[in-house]
C-alpha positions in Angstrom: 0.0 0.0 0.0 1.4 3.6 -1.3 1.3 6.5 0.7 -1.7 9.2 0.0 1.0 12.0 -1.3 2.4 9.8 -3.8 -0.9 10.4 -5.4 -1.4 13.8 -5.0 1.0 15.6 -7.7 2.4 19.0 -7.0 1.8 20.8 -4.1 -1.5 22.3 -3.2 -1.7 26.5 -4.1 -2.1 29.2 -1.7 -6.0 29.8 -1.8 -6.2 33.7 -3.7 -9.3 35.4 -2.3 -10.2 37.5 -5.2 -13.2 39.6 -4.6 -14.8 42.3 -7.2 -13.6 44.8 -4.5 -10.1 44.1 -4.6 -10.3 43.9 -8.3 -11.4 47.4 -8.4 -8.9 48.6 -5.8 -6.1 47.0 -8.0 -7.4 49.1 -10.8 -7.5 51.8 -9.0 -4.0 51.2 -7.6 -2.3 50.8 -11.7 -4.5 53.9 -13.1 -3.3 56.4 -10.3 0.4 54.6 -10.2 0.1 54.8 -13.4 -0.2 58.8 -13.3 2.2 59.3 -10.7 5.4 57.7 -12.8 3.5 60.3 -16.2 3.9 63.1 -13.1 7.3 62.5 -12.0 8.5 62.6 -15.8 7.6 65.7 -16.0 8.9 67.1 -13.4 12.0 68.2 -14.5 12.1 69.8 -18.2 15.0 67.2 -18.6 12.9 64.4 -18.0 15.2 63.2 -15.1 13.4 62.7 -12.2 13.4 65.0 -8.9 15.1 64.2 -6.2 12.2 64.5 -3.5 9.6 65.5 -5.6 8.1 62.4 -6.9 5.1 61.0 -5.2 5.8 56.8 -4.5 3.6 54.5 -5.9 0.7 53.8 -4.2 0.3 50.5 -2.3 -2.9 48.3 -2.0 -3.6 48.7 1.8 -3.0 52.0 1.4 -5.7 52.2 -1.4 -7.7 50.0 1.3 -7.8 52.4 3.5 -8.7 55.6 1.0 -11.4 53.6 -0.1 -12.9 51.9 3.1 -15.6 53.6 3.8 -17.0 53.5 -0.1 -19.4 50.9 -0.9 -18.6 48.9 -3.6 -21.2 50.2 -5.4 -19.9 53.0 -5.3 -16.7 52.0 -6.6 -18.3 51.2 -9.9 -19.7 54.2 -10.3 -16.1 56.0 -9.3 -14.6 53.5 -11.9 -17.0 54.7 -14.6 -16.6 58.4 -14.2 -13.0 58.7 -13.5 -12.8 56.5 -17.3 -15.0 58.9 -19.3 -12.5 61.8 -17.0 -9.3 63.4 -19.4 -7.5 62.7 -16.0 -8.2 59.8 -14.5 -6.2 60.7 -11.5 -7.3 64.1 -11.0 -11.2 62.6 -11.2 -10.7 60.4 -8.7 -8.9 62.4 -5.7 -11.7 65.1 -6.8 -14.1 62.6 -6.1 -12.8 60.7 -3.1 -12.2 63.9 -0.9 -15.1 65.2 1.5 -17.0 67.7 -0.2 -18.2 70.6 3.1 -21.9 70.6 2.0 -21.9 66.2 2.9 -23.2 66.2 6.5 -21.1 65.4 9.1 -19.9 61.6 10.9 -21.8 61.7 14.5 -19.0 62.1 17.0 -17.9 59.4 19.0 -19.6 58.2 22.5 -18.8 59.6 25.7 -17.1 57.1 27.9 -18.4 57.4 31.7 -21.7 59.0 32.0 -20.6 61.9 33.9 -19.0 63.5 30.9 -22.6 63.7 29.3 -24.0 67.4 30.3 -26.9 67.4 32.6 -29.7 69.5 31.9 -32.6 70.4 34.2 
């Protein structure tokens, strides 16, 4: 009688979770890395690139956390207009940043009752 992992060939593969979300996020992530290595080009008349004045790529948990609280919804609909945008990167920091007319995030809970104000 053979052992079981003589019949198993190759070695099972990390399990990818790929979600619709972090499809969109990776697009997100090329289009506006994208746009930062066309603005660092042009920094310089040369073409050479700044010392200190180009922006680093953009990471994905750091496009996680820009787009956490944006349903994913949403995202498609951010996807669609920053496409049909001349600047896709422009479009979408225009978009993503809080607008002053959006109402306000309720502030957070007080901890021990007797910071609440009493009123008679």
């Amino acid at each position: 009688m053979e052992h079981i992992s003589s019949h198993i060939s190759g070695k099972v593969g990390k399990k990818e979770r790929v979600t619709e979300r972090g499809e969109l996020m990776e697009y997100f992530r090329t289009q506006l890395n994208r746009a930062r290595a066309r603005d660092a080009c042009l920094a310089l008349p040369t073409g050479r690139q700044a010392a200190g004045r180009a922006l680093p790529p953009l990471s994905m948990p750091r496009i996680g956390r820009l787009l956490v609280a944006i349903p994913t919804k949403d995202l498609y609909y951010l996807k669609s207009v920053c496409d049909q945008a001349p600047d896709f990167s422009k479009k979408f920091w225009w978009e993503i940043k809080p607008k002053p007319d959006a109402p306000e995030e309720v502030g957070h809970r007080p901890k021990r009752r007797g910071s609440i104000p009493y009123k008679k």
